[in-house]
N, C-alpha and C positions, 0 to 999 in steps of 0.2 A: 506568533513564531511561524516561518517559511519551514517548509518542506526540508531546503537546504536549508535551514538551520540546527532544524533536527537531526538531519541526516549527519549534519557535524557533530553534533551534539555527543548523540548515539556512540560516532566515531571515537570522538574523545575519552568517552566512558569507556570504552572498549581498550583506548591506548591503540588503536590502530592510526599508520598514518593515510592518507587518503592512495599514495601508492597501492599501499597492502589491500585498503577497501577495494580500489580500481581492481585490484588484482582477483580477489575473493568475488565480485561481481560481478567480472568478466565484462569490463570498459574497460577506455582508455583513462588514465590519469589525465590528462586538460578533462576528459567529460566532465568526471566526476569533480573537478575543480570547476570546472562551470554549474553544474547540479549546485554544487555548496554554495556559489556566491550567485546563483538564481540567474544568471545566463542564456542557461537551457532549461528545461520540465524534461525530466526522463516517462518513458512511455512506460505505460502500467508494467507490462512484464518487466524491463528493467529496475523497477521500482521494487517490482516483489521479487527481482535478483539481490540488488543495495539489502532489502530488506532482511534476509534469507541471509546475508552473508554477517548483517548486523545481530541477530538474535533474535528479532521482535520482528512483527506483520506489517506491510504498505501499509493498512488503516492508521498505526501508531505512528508511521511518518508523515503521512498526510493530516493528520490531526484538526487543529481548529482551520485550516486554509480550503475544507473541503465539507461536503453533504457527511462526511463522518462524526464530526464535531456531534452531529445530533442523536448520533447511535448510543445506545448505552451501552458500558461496557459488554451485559450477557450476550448481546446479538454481534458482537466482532467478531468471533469464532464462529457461528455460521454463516459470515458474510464473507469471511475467508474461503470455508467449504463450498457456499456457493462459486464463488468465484474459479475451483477447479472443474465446474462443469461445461464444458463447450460451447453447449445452450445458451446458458447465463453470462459467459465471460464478457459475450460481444454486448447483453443488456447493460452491463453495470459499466463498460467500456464507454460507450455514447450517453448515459443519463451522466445529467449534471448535479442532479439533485435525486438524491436516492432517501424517502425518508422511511423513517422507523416502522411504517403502517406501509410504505410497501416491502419492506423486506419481512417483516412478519407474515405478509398476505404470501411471497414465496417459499418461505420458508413451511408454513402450513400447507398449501400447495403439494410442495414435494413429498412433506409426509404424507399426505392423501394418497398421493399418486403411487408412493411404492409401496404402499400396503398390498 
């Protein structure tokens, strides 16, 4: 399943139409009609807007089409947390492959460091 697949998906469950999404996202209507039929890739922060407006995290729309598929559930919520720190946003931004032993090694890391 594609990213725009999901994102339709979501949508659907939601009863939203992609109007109201575009609107709640803060895009245009063609975008996100390009997003759903794989057109365009919306860039991470628009991703975690669509996201944000749908209920659920970028990692859950990015799903099997991305280095997330590998994560296990318990580490999606602090791979979201990471992702709010400035530091980190621009790492996970450029890696293409983000696996479970490095986000563990950050996540350990960070605890370290703000003890």
């Amino acid at each position: 399943m594609t990213v725009g697949e999901r994102i339709k998906l979501k949508r659907e469950e939601l009863e939203l139409s992609q109007k109201e999404l575009a609107d709640k996202a803060e895009v245009s209507y063609s975008f996100m009609s390009d997003i759903e039929n794989e057109k365009k890739k919306p860039s991470l922060p628009t991703l975690e807007k669509i996201a944000t407006a749908l209920n659920c995290t970028s990692a859950e729309l990015l799903g099997g089409d991305s280095a997330f598929n590998e994560i296990p559930d318990d580490l999606l919520e602090p791979l979201e947390l990471l992702k709010l720190r400035p530091e980190l946003k621009a790492l996970l931004k450029t890696s293409s492959k983000v696996t479970k032993k490095d986000i563990e090694f950050v996540i350990e890391y960070l605890k370290f460091k703000d003890k």
